[in-house]
Structure formats: C-alpha cells, structure tokens
C-alpha positions as CSV (number, residue, x, y, z in Angstrom):
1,X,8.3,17.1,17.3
2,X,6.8,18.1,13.8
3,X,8.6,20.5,11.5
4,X,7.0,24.4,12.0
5,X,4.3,25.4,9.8
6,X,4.5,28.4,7.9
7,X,1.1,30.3,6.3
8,X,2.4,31.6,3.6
9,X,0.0,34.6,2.0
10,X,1.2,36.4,-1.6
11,X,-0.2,37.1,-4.6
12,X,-0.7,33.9,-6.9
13,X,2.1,33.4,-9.0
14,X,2.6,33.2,-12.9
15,X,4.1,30.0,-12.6
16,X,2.6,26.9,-10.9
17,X,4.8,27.1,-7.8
18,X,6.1,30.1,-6.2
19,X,9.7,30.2,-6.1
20,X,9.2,31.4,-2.2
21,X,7.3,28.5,-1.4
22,X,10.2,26.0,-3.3
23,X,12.9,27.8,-1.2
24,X,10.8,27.6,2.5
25,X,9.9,23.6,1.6
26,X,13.4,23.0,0.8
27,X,14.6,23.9,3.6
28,X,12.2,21.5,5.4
29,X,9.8,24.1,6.8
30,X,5.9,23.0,6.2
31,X,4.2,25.8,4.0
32,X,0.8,26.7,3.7
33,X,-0.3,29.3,0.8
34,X,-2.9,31.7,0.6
35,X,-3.5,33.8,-2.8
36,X,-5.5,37.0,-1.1
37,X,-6.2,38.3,2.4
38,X,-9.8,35.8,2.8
39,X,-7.5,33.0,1.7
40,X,-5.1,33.5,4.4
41,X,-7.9,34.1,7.1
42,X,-9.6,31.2,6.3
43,X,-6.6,29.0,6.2
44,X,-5.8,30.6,9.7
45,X,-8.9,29.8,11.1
46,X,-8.6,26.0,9.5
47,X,-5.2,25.6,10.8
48,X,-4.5,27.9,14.1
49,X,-1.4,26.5,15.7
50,X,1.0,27.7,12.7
51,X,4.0,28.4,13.5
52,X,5.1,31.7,11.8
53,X,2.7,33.9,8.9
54,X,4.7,35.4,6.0
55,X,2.6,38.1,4.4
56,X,3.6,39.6,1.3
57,X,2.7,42.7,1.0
58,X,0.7,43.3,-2.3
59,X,-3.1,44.8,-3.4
60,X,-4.3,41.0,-3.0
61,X,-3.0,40.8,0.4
62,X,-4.5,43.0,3.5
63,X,-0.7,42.4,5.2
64,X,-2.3,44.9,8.1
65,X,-5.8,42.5,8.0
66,X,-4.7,39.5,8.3
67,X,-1.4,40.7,11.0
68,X,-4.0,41.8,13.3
69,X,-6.6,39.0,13.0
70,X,-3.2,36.6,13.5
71,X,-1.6,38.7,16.3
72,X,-5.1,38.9,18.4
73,X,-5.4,35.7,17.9
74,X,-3.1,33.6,18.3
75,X,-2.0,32.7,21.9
76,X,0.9,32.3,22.3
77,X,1.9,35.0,19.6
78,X,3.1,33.6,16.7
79,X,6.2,35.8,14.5
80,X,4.4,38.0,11.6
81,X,7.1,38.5,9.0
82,X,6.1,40.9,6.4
83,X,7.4,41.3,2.9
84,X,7.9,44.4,0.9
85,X,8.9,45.2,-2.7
86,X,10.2,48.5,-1.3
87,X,12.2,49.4,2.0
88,X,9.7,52.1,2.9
89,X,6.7,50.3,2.9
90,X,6.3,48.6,6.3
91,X,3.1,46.0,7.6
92,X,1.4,47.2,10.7
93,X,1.3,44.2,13.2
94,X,4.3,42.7,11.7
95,X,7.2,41.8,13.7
96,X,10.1,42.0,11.1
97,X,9.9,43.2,7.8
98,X,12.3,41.5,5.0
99,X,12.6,42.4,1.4
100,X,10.0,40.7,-1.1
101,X,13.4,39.6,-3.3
102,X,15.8,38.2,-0.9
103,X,14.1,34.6,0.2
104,X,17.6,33.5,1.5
105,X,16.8,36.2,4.8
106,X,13.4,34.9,5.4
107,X,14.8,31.5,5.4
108,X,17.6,32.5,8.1
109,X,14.9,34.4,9.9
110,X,12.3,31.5,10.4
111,X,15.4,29.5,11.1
112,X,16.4,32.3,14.1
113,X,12.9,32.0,15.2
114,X,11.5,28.3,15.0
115,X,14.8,26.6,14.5
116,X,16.4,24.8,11.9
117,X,14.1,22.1,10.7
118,X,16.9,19.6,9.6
119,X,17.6,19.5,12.9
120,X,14.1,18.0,13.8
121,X,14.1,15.8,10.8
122,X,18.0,14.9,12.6
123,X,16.3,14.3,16.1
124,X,13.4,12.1,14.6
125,X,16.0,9.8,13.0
126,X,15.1,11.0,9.6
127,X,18.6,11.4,7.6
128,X,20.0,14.9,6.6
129,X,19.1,16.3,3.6
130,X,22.2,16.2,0.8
C-alpha cells in the first residue's frame, strides 16, 4: 500500500522549501505543491487519486475554487482541509479548517484521516523512522 498523497496548495514561500511541506514529508506523507489556485487545478487534474488537499487560504489561492472543483470531483470524496491565518475566516467546500500556524494539528488530522504513514512504511517492511 503506498503512503497517501497530499496536494498541498499555498502561496510560494520566501525560502526554498516551505516549512509545511518539511513537517507533512517528515512525517512520511507524499506532498504535492501548488503556488496559486491554476497550479493546484492542474496538478489535480494530473494526479486525481490524492489522498487529502490542504488549501491555504491566501489571495494566490481560490481555497473556495479549487474545494469545489476537488469535492465535485473526486469520487470517492477525498478530505479538504483548509488553512486560515485567522479563526474567522473559513473555506467553503472544506471539511475542517486548522490554523495556517499550527502544522503539528494538520499533521494529527491527516494522520486521523488517512492513517499514520509509518505504519505503512512498518507493514511494507521498511524500518521506522528514528
């Protein structure tokens, strides 16, 4: 069984990496990154059997767009987490909404949702991370 997939769509970061994408990869989920909401689409349509969206919500990133393209879509659904800066603000299609700053709950989340990827690596006879 391969480890879930995660598209991964926020604003490009100042730094070569974003430190969401280091923190999801570390804890053995596959990531795919979009920078904007045409990104994301066309890596959706490229690669349709993801296994969870992250959207960060952001003026590069249609979170509402891409949610509803994704949700349509995808049979059978797939979780849309969004991500927000601010408590208020909240992404229309999304099924949870987590804080843009706390990447240790959208770890446990995907984990709650897909299961815990070491556990796969565990199954395939791969050893556990240290």
């Amino acid at each position: 069984m391969p480890r879930p997939a995660l598209l991964v769509a926020e604003r490009e970061p100042l730094q070569a990496l974003s430190t969401r994408k280091l923190v999801l990869e570390t804890a053995k989920f596959n990531v795919l990154t979009a920078h904007s909401t045409q990104e994301a689409l066309d890596l959706y349509r490229l690669f349709p059997h993801i296994s969870m969206a992250v959207l960060a919500m952001d003026e590069a990133i249609d979170c509402a767009q891409i949610a509803g393209i994704i949700g349509k879509a995808s049979n059978p659904r797939i979780p849309i987490i969004g991500l927000s800066p601010r408590e208020s603000e909240l992404c229309s299609f999304a099924d949870h909404t987590l804080s843009s700053f706390d990447p240790e709950s959208l770890v446990q989340l995907a984990r709650a949702l897909l299961g815990d990827p070491r556990q796969i690596d565990a199954k395939n006879g791969f050893p556990p991370a240290s």
